[in-house]
RODRENDREN-594382 format. One record per residue (C-alpha): residue in three letters; x, y, z. Coordinates in steps of 0.02 Angstrom, whole numbers, plus 32768, in hexadecimal, padded with zeros to 4 digits. Each point is the difference from the previous one (the first is absolute). Layout:
N
ALAXYZ...
//
This chain:
512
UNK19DDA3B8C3A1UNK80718075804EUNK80A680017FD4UNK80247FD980C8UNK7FD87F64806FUNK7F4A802F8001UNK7FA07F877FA3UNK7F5C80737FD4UNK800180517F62UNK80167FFA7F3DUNK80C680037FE0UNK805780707F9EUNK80397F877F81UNK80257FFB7F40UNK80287F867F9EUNK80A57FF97FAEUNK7FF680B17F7EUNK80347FEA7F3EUNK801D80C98033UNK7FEA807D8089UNK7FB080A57FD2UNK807F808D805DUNK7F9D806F807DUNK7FAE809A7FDEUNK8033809D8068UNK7F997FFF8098UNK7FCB80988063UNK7FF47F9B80A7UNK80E77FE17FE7UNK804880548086UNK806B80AD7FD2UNK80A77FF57FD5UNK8031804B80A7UNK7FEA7F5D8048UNK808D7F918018UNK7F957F5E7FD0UNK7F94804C7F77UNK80657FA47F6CUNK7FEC7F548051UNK7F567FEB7FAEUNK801980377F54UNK80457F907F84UNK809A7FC3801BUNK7FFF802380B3UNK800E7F8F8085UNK7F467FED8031UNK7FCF80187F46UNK7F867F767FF9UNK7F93806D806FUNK7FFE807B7F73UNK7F4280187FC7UNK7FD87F877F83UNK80C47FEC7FD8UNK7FE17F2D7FD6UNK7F4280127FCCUNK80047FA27F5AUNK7F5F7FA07FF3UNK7F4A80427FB5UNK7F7E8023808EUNK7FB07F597FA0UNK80877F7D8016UNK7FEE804080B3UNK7F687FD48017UNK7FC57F777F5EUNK7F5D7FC6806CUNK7FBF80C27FFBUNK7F99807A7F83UNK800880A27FCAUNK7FA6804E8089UNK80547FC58092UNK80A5801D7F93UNK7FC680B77FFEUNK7FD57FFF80BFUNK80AB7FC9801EUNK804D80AC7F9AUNK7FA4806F806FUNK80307FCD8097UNK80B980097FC9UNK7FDB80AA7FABUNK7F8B80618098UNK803080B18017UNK80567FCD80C0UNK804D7F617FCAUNK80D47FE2800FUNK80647FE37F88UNK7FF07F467FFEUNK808F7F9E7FF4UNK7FCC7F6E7F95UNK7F667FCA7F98UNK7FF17F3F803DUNK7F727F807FE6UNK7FC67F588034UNK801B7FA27F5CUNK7F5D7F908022UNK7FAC7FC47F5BUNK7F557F907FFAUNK80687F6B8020UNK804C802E80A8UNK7F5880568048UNK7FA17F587FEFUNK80A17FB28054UNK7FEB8075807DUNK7F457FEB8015UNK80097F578019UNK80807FFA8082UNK7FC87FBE80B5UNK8051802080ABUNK80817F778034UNK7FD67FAF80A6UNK808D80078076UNK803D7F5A803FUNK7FE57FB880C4UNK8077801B807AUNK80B97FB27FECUNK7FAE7FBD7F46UNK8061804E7F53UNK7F82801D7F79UNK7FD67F8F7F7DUNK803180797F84UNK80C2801D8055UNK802C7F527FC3UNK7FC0802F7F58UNK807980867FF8UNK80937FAE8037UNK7FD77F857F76UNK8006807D7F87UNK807980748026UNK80737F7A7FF8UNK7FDA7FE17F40UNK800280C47FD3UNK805180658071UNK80B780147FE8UNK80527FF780A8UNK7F8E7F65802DUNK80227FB57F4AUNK80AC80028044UNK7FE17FB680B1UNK7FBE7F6F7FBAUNK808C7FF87F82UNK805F7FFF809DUNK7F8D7F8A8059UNK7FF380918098UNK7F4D80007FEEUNK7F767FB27F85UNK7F5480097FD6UNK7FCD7FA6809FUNK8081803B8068UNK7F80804580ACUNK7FF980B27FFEUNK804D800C80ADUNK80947FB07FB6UNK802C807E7F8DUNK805280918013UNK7FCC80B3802CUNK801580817F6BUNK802880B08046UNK7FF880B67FBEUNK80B97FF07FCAUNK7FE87F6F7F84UNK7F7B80557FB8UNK806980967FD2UNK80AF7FA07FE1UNK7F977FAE7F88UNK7F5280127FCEUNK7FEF7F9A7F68UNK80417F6D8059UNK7F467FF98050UNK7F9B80367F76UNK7FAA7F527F9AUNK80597FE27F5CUNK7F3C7FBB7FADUNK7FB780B5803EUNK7FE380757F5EUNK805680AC802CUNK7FA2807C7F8FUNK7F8F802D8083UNK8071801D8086UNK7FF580958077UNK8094804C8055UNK7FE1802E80B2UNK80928040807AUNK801D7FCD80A5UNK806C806E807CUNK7FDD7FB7808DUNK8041803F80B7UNK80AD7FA17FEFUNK805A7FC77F66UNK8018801D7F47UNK7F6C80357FBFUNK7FB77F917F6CUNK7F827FEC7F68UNK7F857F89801BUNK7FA77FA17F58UNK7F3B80008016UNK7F877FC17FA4UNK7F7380707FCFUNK7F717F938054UNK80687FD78088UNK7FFC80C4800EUNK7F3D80087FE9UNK7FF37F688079UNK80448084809CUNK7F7180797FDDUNK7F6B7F84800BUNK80657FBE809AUNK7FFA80B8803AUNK7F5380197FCAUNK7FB27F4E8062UNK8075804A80B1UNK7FAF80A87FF6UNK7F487FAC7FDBUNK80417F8F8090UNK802880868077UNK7F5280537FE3UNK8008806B7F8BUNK7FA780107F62UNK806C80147F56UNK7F8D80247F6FUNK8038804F7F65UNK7FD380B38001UNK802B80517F5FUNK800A80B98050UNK80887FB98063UNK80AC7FC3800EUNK7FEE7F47803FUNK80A97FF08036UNK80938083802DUNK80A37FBC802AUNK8056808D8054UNK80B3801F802EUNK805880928052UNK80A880147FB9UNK807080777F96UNK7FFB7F8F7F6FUNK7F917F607FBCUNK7FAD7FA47F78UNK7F52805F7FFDUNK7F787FD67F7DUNK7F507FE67FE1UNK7FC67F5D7FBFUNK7F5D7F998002UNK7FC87F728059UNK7FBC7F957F65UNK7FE57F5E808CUNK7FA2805C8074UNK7F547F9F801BUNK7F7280797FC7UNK7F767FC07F9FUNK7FEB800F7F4AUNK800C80AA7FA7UNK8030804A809BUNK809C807D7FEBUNK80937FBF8025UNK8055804380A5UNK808880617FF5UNK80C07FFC8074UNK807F80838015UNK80997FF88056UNK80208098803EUNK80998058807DUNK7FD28087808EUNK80A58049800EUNK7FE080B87FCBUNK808C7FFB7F79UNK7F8A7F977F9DUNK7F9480747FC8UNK800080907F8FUNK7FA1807B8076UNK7FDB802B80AAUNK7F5C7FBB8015UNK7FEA7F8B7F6EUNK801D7F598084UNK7F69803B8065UNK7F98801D7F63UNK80367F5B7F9DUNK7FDA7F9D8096UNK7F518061802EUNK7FD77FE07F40UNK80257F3C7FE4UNK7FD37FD580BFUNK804A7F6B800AUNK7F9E7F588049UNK80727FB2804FUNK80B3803D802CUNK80A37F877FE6UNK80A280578066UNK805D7FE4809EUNK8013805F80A7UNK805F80907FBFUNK7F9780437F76UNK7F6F7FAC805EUNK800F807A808FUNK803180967F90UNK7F5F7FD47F8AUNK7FAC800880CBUNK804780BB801BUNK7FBB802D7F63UNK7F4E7FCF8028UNK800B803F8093UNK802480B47FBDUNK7F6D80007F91UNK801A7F707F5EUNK7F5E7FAF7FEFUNK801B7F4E7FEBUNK7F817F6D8006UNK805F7F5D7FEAUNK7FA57F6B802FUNK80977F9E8033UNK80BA8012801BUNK809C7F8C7FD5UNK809F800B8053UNK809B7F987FD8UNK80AE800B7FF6UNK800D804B80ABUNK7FC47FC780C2UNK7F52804B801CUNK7FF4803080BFUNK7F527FEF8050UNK801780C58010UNK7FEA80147F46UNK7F867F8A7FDBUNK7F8D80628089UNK802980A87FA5UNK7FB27FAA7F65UNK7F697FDB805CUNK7FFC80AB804FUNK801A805E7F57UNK7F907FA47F7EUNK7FBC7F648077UNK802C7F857F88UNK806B7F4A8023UNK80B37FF37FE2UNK80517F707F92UNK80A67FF3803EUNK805D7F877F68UNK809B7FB4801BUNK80677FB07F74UNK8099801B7F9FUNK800D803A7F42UNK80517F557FDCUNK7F737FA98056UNK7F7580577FCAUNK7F78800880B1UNK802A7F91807EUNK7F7F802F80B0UNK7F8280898028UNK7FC0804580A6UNK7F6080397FE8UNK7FDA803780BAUNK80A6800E8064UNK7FF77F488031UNK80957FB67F9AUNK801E7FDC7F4DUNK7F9F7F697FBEUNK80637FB97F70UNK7F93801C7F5BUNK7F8C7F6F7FA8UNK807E7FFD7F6EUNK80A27F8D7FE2UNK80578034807BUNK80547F88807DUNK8056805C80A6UNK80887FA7806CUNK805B804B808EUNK80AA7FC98002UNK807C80198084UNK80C4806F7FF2UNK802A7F467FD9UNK7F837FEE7F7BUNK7FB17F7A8063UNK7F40800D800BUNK7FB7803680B2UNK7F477FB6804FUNK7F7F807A7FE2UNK800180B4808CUNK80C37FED7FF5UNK804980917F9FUNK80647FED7F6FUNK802480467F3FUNK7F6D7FFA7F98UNK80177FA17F73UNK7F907FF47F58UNK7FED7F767F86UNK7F81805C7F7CUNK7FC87FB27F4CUNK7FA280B87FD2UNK8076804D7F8BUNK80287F9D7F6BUNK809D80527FE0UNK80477FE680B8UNK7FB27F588059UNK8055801E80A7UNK80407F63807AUNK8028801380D5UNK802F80C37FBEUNK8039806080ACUNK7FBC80AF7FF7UNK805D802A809AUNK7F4A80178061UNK7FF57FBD809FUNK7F637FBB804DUNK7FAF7F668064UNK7F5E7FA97FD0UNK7F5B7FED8040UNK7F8C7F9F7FA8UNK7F49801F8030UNK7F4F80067F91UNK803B80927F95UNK809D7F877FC6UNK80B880168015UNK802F809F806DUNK809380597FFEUNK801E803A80BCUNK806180B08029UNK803D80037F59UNK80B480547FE1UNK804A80617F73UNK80B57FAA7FE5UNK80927FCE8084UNK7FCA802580ADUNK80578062806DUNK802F7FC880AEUNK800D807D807EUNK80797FFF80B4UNK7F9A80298095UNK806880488093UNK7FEC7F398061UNK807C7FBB7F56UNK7F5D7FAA7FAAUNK7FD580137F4FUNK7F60803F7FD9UNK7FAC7FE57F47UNK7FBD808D7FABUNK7F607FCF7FF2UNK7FDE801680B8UNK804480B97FD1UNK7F7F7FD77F77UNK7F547FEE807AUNK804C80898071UNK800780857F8AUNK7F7A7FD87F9FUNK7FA5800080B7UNK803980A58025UNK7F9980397F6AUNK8081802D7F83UNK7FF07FFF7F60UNK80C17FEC7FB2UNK80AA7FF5805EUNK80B37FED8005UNK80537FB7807EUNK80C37FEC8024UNK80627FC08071UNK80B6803C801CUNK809D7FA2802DUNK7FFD803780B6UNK7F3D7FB18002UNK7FB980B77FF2UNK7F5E80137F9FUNK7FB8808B7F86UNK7F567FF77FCEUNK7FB480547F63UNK7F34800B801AUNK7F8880387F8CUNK7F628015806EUNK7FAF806F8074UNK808A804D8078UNK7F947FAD8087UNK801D7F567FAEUNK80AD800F7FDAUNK8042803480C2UNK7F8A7F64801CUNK805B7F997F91UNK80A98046803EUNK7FCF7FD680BAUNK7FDC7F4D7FE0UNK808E7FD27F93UNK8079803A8098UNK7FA37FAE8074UNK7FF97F5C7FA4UNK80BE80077FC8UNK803E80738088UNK807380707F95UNK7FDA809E7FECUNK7FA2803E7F66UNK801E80B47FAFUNK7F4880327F9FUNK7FEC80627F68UNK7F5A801A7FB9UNK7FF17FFE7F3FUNK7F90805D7F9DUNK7FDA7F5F7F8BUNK80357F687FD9UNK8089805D7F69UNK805F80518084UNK80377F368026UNK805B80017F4FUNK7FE57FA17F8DUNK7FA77F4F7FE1UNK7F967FA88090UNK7FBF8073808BUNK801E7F7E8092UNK80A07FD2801BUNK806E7FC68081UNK80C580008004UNK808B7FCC8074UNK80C980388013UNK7FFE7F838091UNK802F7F407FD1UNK7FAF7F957FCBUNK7F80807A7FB3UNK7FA47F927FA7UNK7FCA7F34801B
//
């Protein structure tokens, strides 16, 4: 998995090193003459992004389940004449035991409307005998083992990092654990515990959606089956192998890479485009940003053929998803979930996020914490029993959403990234920002900014056709009545840094 809110990927874990190897000299380290060129190396600020700077294991504790051959396979991708300067060397950690576990695993059927799952009750049963901060509520007699799950209380982002242990199960082994960070879009960020099949669990989740969404994901050993691609000065970048992936026997095993865009990345003009031509990867992990840059790219000659794409961690606009189709005509999975969650919904087809057939229970709770009736909106909030080193109860992700439930299952509806904003139109109303939401999106843009001043004045960042952004800018003053001062961005970086779509407010109350 990413080391970001985007659920989709292999992490860029290790388990805890007897010793870290320092980093060789790399010829993709920035010259001296720039100001930030130390930060990497070791001792720097950023040095855990210094190539291969914590790689301590063998390439065969990585990956105990595989052979030789595919061990081999594995070295040349890291070692092709275009590749970066990965940062790490990182493997799933599956043995024989965990891919039978993983085998036999079956999708968990969600539960009726206004109906907690079976399981739920399960967990609150147990967390209470293992889990330190619920060993102490029933010390305390807060809470117990049968205590409804509606009675308990919400865990947020901030307990997590004030203190993590405090949630991890005391009867849980912890010489398999995998570090994954968590920066999220507001807060400390944090290091999340994960289990490796919890880990391998999230790519046959990822590999059912994309079968789901039409698509047809067979290993193809003259392939990459996955890239996981970023777009940003520095990151954990690696290559790694999918040992889970469901091929049948004696087939190779499909290979991963988690790779960055951002030109600084790479030791020569030129090798991106040729790495990327050579592994040409199946299906595509990212978010808007690099998304859109990855778009640019094929569009000025990089000959791609994935069969699907994944977006997460960011708001995919209807815009983007059709520039998918247009480029390479295939579906777009857009994943939503948290690193300390694990997956949590997909939207397969730009009809709403269905909550996934695992255990994963969704409330939507009110400012209050008080549960709203189903197409009210409202926090998300995630009970989850998929990682064994975090079970998860009523945790607010700071999502906001209504439900729908329909055939497909429980539907998220106009799902939002964090605190809404509220907007003041010119009559003295407040206006949520997901109305802002279906307007823009309307308007056919594909990432924004939007801010409004003290004196109710707006500015609006597009990224979009010129024609679609004085569209945008149009409705947005005629829906609040302020005026709105346009500028159109090249891409979704020129927004800064973190989520694409954003909304902001000097006016009070700027957010519910």
């Amino acid at each position: 998995m990413p080391t970001t809110d985007d659920p989709t990927g292999t992490p860029a874990p290790s388990t805890t090193p007897a010793a870290a190897r320092p980093a060789d000299p790399s010829p993709a380290d920035p010259p001296a003459a720039d100001p930030t060129a130390g930060l990497t190396r070791p001792g720097g600020l950023l040095a855990e992004y210094a190539p291969m700077g914590a790689a301590v294991l063998t390439d065969a504790e990585r990956w105990p389940s595989l052979g030789p051959a595919d061990l081999a396979r594995v070295e040349a991708a890291r070692t092709h004449p275009a590749a970066p300067p990965w940062a790490h060397a990182t493997g799933d950690r599956l043995d024989a035991d965990d891919l039978a576990a993983l085998a036999a695993r079956t999708p968990t059927p969600p539960a009726a409307a206004d109906e907690v799952p079976g399981w739920v009750a399960d967990l609150v049963e147990r967390v209470h005998r293992t889990v330190p901060r619920y060993r102490a509520a029933a010390r305390s007699r807060t809470s117990g083992p049968r205590t409804p799950l509606a009675d308990l209380p919400t865990v947020t982002r901030a307990d997590l990092v004030a203190d993590a242990a405090a949630h991890v199960p005391v009867d849980v082994p912890l010489d398999r654990v995998l570090e994954g960070s968590s920066s999220g879009s507001t807060g400390a960020a944090m290091v999340v515990p994960l289990h490796p099949r919890a880990v391998a669990a999230d790519l046959l989740l990822l590999h059912a959606l994309v079968t789901a969404a039409g698509a047809t994901w067979d290993p193809d050993p003259e392939r990459l089956g996955l890239l996981n691609l970023l777009d940003q000065r520095t990151a954990f970048t690696y290559v790694s192998a999918m040992s889970a992936f469901p091929r049948p026997p004696g087939t190779p095993v499909p290979l991963m890479a988690r790779a960055n865009l951002h030109a600084d990345a790479w030791r020569r003009p030129g090798d991106r485009e040729r790495w990327l031509a050579a592994h040409d990867p199946q299906v595509v992990s990212t978010s808007t940003h690099p998304l859109m840059h990855l778009l640019r790219l094929a569009a000025d000659g990089l000959d791609l053929h994935p069969v699907a794409v994944v977006n997460g961690a960011t708001h995919v606009t209807p815009a983007v998803r059709a520039d998918v189709r247009a480029a390479w005509g295939v579906p777009l999975v857009d994943l939503y979930g948290l690193r300390e969650t694990g997956p949590v919904a997909a939207d397969l087809d730009g009809e709403g996020h269905v909550v996934v057939d695992r255990r994963v229970h969704v409330e939507i709770l009110d400012a209050a914490g008080r549960p709203v009736p189903d197409g009210t909106r409202g926090e998300v909030v995630v009970t989850v029993d998929e990682n064994p080193y975090l079970p998860l109860l009523r945790y607010r992700t700071g999502d906001h959403a209504s439900l729908r439930r329909d055939a497909r299952g429980t539907v998220l509806v106009g799902l939002e990234g964090r605190t809404p904003v509220q907007l003041l139109d010119a009559a003295g109303r407040w206006r949520p920002s997901i109305d802002a939401t279906q307007i823009l999106q309307a308007a056919g843009l594909r990432a924004w900014s939007l801010h409004q001043h003290a004196d109710a004045r707006l500015t609006l960042r597009a990224v979009g056709p010129a024609a679609s952004a004085t569209r945008a800018a149009r409705e947005v003053e005629a829906w609040l009545g302020h005026p709105v001062a346009l500028t159109v961005e090249p891409d979704p970086a020129a927004l800064g840094p973190g989520k694409p779509r954003r909304f902001s407010s000097d006016v009070a109350p700027a957010t519910s």
